[in-house]
C-alpha positions as CSV (number, residue, x, y, z in Angstrom):
1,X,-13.5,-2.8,-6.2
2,X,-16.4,-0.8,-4.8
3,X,-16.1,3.1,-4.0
4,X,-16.2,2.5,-0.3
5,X,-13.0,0.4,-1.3
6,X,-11.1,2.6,-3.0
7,X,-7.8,3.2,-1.4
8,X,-6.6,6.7,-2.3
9,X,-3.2,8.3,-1.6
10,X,-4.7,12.2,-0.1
11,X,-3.6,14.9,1.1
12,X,-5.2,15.4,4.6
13,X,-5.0,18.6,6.3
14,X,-6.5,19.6,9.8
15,X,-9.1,22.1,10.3
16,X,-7.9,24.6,12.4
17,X,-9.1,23.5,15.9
18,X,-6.9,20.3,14.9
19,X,-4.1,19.4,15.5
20,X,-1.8,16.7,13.1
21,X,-0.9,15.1,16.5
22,X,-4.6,14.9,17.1
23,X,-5.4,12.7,13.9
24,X,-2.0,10.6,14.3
25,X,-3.2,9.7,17.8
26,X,-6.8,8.7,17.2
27,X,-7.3,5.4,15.9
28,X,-8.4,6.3,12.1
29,X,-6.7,3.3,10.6
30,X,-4.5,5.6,8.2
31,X,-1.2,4.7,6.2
32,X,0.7,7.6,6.9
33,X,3.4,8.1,3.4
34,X,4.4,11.8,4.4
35,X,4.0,14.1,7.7
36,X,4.8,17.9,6.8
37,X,4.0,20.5,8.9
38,X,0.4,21.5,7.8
39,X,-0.4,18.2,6.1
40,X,-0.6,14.2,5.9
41,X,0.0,12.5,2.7
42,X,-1.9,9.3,3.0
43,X,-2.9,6.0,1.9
44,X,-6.8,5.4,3.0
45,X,-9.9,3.8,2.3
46,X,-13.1,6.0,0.5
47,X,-14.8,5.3,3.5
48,X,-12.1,6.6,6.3
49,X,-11.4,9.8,4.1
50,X,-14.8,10.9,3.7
51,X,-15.8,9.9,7.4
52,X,-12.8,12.6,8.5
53,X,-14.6,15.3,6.2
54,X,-18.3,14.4,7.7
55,X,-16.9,15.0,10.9
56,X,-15.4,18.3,10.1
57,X,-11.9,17.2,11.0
58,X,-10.2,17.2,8.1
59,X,-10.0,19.0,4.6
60,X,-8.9,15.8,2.0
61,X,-7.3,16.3,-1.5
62,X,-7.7,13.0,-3.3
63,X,-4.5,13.1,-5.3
64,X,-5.0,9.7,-6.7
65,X,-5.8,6.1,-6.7
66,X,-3.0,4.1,-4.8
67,X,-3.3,1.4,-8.0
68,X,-2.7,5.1,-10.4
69,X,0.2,6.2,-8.0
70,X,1.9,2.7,-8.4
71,X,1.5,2.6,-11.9
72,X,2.9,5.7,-12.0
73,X,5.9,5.0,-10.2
74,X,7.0,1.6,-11.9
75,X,6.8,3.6,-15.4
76,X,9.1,6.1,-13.9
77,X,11.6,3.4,-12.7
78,X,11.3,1.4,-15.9
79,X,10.1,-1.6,-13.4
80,X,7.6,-3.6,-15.1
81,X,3.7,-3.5,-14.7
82,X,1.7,-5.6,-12.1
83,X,-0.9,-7.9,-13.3
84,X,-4.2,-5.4,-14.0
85,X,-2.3,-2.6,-14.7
């Protein structure tokens, strides 16, 4: 998978002069996991994350691959790993 693939679970939060209603309404193609007050929690591609930070709309925390956050999770839950992890 190439960078510009990566799909990342972020933390996305507004700049001030936007709103979260703002980026839920325009079409930026993102998995919403979480809405908090302040802040998104997100599934999205390299390439959608880093076009909201060229455009000064958002300030992104990658918090991890989504393939890492999986992982993470099944090993919690005892579940078994997929195939490639």
């Amino acid at each position: 998978m190439s960078t510009e693939e990566t799909r990342w679970v972020a933390r996305v939060t507004p700049m001030i002069s936007i709103s979260i209603d703002v980026l839920l309404e325009t079409n930026w193609g993102l998995d919403v996991w979480e809405r908090h007050a302040d802040a998104l929690v997100v599934a999205a591609s390299e390439a959608q994350l880093s076009e909201l930070e060229r455009r000064h709309l958002a300030r992104v925390e990658r918090l991890s691959t989504v393939e890492e956050y999986q992982a993470r999770a099944r090993r919690r839950t005892g579940l078994p790993e997929a195939p490639g992890d």
